[in-house]
C-alpha positions in Angstrom: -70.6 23.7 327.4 -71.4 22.2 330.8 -68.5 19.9 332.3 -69.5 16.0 333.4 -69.0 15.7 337.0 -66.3 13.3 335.9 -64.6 16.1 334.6 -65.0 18.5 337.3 -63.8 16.1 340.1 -60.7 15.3 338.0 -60.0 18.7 337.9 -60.2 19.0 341.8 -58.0 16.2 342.3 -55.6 18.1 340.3 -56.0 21.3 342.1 -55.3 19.6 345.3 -51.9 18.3 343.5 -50.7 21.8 343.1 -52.0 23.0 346.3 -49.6 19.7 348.0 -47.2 20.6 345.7 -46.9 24.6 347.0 -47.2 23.2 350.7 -44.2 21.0 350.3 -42.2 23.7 348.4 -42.4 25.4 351.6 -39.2 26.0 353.4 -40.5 24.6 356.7 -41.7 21.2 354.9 -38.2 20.4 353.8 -34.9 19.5 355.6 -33.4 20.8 352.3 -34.9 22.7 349.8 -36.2 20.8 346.8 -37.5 21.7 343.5 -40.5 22.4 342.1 -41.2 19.5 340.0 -39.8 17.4 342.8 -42.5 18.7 345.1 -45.8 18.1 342.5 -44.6 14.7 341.9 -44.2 14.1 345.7 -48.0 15.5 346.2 -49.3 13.8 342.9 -47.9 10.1 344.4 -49.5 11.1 347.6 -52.8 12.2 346.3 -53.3 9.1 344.1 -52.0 7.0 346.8 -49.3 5.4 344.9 -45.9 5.9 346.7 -43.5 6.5 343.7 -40.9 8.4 345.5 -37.6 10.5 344.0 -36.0 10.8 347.9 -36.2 9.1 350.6 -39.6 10.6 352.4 -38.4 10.2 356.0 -34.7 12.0 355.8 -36.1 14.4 353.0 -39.1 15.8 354.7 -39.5 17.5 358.3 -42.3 16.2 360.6 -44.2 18.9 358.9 -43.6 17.7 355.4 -44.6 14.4 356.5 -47.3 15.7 357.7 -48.7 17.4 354.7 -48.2 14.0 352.6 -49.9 12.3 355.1 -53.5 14.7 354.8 -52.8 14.2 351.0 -53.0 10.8 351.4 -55.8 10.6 353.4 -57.6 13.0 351.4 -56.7 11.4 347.9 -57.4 7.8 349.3 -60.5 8.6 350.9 -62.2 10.8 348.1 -62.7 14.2 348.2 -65.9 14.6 347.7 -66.3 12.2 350.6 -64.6 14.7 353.3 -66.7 18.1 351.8 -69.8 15.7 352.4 -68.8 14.6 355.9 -67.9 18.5 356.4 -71.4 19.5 355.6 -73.2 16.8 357.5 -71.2 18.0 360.7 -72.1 21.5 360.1 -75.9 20.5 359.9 -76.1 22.1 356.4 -77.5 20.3 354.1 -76.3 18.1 350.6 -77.8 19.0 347.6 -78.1 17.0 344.3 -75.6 18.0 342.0 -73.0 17.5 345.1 -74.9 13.9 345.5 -73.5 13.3 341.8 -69.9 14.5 342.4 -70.2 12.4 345.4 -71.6 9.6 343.8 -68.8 9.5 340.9 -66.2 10.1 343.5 -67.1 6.1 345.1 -67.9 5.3 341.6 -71.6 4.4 342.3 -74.4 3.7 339.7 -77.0 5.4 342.2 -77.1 8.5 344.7 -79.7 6.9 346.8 -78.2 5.9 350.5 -75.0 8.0 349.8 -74.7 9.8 352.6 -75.3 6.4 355.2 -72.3 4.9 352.9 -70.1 7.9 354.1 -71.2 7.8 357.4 -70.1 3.9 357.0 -66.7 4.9 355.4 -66.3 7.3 358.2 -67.0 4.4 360.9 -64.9 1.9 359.1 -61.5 4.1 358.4 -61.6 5.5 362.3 -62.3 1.7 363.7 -59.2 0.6 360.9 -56.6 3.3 361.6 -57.0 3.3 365.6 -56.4 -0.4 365.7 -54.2 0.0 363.2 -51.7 2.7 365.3 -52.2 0.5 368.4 -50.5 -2.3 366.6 -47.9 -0.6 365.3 -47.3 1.1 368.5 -46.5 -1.8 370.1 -43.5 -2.5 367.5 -42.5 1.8 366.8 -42.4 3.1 370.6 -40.2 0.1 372.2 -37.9 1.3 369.1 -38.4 5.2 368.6 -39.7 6.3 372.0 -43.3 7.3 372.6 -43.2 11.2 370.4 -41.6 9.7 367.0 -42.7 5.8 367.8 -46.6 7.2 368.0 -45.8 9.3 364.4 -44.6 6.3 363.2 -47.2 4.2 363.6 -49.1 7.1 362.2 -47.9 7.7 359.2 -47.5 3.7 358.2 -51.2 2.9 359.2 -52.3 5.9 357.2 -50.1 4.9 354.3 -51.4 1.5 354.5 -55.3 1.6 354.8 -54.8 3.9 351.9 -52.8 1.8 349.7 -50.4 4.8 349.0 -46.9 2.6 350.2 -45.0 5.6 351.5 -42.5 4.8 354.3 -40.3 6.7 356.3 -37.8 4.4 356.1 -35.5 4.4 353.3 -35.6 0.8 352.4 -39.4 0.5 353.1 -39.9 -1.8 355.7 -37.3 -4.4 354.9 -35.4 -4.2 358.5 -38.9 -5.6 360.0 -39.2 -8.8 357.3 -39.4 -11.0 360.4 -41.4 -9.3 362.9 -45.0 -10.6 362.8 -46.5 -8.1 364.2 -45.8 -5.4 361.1 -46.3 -8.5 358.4 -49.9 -8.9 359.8 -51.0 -5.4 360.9 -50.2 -3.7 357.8 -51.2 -6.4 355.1 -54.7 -6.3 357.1 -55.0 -2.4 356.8 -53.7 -2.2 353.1 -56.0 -5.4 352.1 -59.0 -4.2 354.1 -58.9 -0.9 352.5 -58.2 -2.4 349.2 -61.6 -4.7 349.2 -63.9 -1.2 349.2 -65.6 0.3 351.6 -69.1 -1.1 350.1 -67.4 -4.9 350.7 -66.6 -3.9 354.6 -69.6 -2.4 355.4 -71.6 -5.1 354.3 -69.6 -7.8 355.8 -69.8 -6.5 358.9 -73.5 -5.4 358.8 -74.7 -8.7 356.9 -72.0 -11.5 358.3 -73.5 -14.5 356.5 -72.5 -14.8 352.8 -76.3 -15.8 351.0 -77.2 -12.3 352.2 -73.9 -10.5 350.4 -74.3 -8.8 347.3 -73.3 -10.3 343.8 -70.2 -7.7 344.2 -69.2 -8.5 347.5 -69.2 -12.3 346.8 -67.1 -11.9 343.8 -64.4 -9.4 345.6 -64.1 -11.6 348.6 -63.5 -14.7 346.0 -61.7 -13.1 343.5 -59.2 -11.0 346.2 -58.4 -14.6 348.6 -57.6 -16.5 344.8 -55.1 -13.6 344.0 -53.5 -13.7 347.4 -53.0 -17.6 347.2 -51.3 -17.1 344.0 -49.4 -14.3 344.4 -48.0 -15.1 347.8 -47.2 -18.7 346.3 -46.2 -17.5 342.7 -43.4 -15.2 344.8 -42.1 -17.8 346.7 -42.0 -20.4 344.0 -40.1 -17.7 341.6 -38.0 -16.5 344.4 -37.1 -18.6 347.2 -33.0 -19.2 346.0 -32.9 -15.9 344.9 -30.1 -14.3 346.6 -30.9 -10.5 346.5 -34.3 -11.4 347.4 -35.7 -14.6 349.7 -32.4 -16.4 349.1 -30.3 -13.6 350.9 -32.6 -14.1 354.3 -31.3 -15.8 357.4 -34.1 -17.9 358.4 -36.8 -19.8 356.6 -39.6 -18.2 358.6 -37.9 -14.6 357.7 -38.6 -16.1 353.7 -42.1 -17.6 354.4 -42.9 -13.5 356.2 -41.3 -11.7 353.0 -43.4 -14.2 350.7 -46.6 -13.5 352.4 -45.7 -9.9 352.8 -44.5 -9.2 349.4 -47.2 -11.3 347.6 -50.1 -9.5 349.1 -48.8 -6.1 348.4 -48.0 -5.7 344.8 -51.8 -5.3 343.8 -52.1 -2.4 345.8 -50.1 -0.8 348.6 -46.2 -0.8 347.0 -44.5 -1.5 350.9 -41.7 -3.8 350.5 -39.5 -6.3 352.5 -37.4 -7.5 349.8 -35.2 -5.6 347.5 -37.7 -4.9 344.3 -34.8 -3.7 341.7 -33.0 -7.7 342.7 -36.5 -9.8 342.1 -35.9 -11.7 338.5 -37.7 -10.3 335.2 -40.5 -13.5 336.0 -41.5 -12.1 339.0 -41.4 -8.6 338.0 -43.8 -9.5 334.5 -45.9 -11.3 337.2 -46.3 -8.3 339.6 -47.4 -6.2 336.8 -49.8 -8.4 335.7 -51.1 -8.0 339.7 -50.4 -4.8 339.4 -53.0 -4.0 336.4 -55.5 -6.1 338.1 -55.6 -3.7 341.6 -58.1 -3.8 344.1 -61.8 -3.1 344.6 -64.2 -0.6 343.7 -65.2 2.0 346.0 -61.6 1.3 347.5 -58.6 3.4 348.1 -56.9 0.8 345.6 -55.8 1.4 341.8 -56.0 -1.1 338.4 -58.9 -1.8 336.6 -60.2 -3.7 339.7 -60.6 -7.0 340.8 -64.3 -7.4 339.7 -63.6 -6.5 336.2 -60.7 -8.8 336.3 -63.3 -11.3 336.9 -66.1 -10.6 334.5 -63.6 -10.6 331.7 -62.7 -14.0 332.8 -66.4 -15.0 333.0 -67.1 -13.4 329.6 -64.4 -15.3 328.2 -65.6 -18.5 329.4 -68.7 -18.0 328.7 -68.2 -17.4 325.2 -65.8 -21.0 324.7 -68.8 -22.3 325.9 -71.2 -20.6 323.4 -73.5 -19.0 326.2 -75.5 -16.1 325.6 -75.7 -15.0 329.1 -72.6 -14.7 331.9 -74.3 -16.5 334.9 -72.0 -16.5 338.7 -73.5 -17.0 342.3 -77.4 -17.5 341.2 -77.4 -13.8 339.2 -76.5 -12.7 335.7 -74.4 -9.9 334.7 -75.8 -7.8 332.1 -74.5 -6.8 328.4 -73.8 -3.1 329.6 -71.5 -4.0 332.4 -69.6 -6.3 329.6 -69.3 -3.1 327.7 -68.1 -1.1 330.6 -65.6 -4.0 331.3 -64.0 -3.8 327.7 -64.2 -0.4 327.5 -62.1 0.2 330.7 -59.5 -2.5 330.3 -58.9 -1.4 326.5 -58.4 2.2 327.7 -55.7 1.1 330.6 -53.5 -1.0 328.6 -53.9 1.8 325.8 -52.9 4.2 328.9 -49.8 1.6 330.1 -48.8 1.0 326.7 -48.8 4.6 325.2 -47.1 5.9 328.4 -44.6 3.5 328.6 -43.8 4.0 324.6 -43.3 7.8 325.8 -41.1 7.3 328.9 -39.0 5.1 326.7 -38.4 8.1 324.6 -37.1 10.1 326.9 -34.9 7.3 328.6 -33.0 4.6 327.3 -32.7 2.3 330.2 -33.7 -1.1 330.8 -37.0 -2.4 329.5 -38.7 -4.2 332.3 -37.4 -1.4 334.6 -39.3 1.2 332.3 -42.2 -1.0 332.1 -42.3 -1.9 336.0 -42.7 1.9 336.9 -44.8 2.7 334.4 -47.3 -0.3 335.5 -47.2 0.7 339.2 -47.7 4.4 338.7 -50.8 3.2 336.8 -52.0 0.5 339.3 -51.1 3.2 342.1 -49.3 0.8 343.7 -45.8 2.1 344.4 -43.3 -0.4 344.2 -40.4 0.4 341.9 -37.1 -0.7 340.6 -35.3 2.1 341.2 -35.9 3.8 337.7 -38.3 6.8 339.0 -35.6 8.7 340.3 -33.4 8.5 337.5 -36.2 9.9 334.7 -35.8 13.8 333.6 -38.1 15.7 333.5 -40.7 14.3 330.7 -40.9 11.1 332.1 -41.1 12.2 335.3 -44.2 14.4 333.9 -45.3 11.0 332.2 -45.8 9.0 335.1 -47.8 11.8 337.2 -50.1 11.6 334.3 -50.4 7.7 334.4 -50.4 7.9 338.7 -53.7 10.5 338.3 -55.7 8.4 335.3 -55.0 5.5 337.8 -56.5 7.0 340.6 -59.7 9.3 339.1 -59.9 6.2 336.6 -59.7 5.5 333.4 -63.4 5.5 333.1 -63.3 9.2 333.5 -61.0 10.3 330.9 -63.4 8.6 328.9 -66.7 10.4 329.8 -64.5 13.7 329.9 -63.1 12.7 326.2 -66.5 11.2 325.1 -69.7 12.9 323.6 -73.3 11.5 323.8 -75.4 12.0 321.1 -78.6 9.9 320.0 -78.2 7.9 316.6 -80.6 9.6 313.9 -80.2 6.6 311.4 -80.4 3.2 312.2 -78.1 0.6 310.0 -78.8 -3.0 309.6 -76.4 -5.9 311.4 -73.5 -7.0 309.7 -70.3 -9.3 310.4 -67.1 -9.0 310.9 -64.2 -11.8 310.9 -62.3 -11.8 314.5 -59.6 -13.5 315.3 
């Protein structure tokens, strides 16, 4: 029995978890010695970009450690497949098919035509993104840390941002900067940039005039600047006399930062400014609901994506309004995208549900709390209530499971579960009462 691509990528994504995992077991990578689960669920966070954390990363790590989680996250945000290709191109030798297919499940495309000038474009777009991003942060790191550690800095947290993953050397995130603009606008910009997909860039910046963007494009750009008004709003609304949150800042600009800050970030890069574990049970129920949703396709973010998020929407309206066809921006969406659509957001809230029945058996804590990390692992977003750390050993094993189905994607459990087979009997229509 031959293995689906699906299936085989998984299963590298999960070899490079244990290869992360031995790295940071080593004695070097550590400023003390940790243990072995620690270290797998360290390099699982890292290589599905989520940021889930048991220590703090910058006091329990050396530079090399950091190091280490740093190429994971940069490997695991980027795509795998994506680096071997880009590895081959430079060596002159050449791509052949079945790594076209690997490749082409990797950005989750329909086609492997024009693969290779999309890589070169995700190449293009992640240098131009990370350099600007490091100069930015340079500018707030180096005045603070010098120019060695200020530089790494800035590093690491542009890294960690344009790849959604939401690690931070700091222990409380990036809470002591909730006031400086320069961080609230430089790594928003790289998180939400790299959250729209690479496909959405590239075209934006080749294209620039929006008849000419794709059906896809239109709806990601729509759909992402409608979830940022209402999250950042929602937040502040829910939050704003909250006093281990907004309510506790000094300055209403320091609370209109945080709110911006805080409401961008929970779909998809888990930094915080706040205090996550004080934000009331409203907020948190709306954050997972943002959370679920994620970013875009072909993007270093999690969730079922933004453009499914929308064509459920559509599919629900359409049908209220007894329409056979689901019509948006001059095109229609066909029946077997619909399908796709159920079929992936049934198969994540199975995932969030089952796994959070599961961690709940293992640990008897507080609801929410339980159902918070359980919800970011899956969204591979990283923001927690302080719950990972306290989870033994099953529910730690729990929510490394949930963190890699949200990164290789529900989608591919189900090809790897799935057979095809073509129906010898047809069977005449029926009903069925819903609802």
């Amino acid at each position: 029995m031959q293995l689906p691509p699906p299936a085989i990528l998984a299963g590298l994504y999960a070899v490079l978890i244990a290869v992360g995992g031995a790295l940071l077991m080593l004695p070097a990578a550590t400023a003390m010695p940790i243990a072995w689960s620690d270290a797998i669920f360290t390099a699982a966070s890292a290589v599905t970009v989520t940021g889930l954390v048991l220590s703090d990363t910058g006091s329990q790590f050396t530079l090399l450690g950091q190091g280490i989680i740093m190429v994971l996250i940069q490997l695991g945000g980027l795509g795998l497949m994506t680096f071997a290709v880009l590895l081959l191109s430079m060596l002159g030798l050449p791509v052949t098919i079945s790594q076209r297919i690997f490749l082409r499940e990797d950005l989750n495309q329909t086609s492997i035509s024009d693969l290779l000038h999309l890589v070169r474009m995700i190449l293009k777009t992640v240098l131009a993104c990370e350099l600007l991003g490091v100069a930015l942060l340079s500018c707030v790191f180096v005045p603070e840390f010098g120019w060695g550690k200020g530089l790494w800095q800035a590093l690491f947290h542009t890294v960690s941002a344009f790849n959604n993953a939401g690690f931070a050397l700091f222990p409380d995130s990036l809470s002591r900067y909730v006031g400086n603009p320069i961080v609230n606008l430089t790594i928003p910009a790289l998180f939400i940039f790299g959250g729209l997909g690479f496909i959405v860039v590239t075209e934006a910046y080749g294209k620039r005039r929006w008849r000419a963007f794709s059906l896809h494009t239109k709806l990601m750009v729509v759909g992402t600047l409608a979830l940022i008004v209402w999250s950042v709003l929602t937040f502040a609304a829910l939050e704003w006399t909250n006093p281990a949150t907004l309510g506790g800042l000094a300055s209403t600009g320091d609370r209109l930062w945080a709110s911006w800050f805080q409401g961008v970030t929970t779909r998809t890069a888990g930094f915080n400014t706040v205090d996550i574990g004080g934000i009331h049970d409203s907020t948190s129920l709306m954050f997972m609901s943002l959370m679920v949703i994620g970013g875009g396709s072909t993007s270093t973010a999690g969730g079922i994506k933004v453009t499914t998020f929308i064509v459920l929407l559509l599919a629900t309206i359409a049908f209220f309004r007894r329409s056979q066809q689901l019509h948006v921006f001059g095109r229609s969406i066909g029946a077997e995208e619909i399908m796709k659509v159920l079929a992936l957001t049934m198969v994540s809230l199975m995932t969030v549900l089952v796994a959070i029945f599961l961690v709940t058996l293992s640990h008897d804590g507080n609801f929410i709390d339980l159902a918070f990390e359980v919800t970011s692992a899956f969204g591979t977003v990283g923001l927690s209530r302080g719950t990972t750390g306290e989870l033994d050993g099953f529910g730690r094993a729990v929510i490394i499971a949930v963190m890699f189905v949200g990164r290789v994607g529900p989608l591919t459990l189900g090809f790897f579960l799935a057979t095809r087979s073509k129906p010898r009997v047809g069977y005449p229509a029926s009903k069925v009462y819903l609802g």
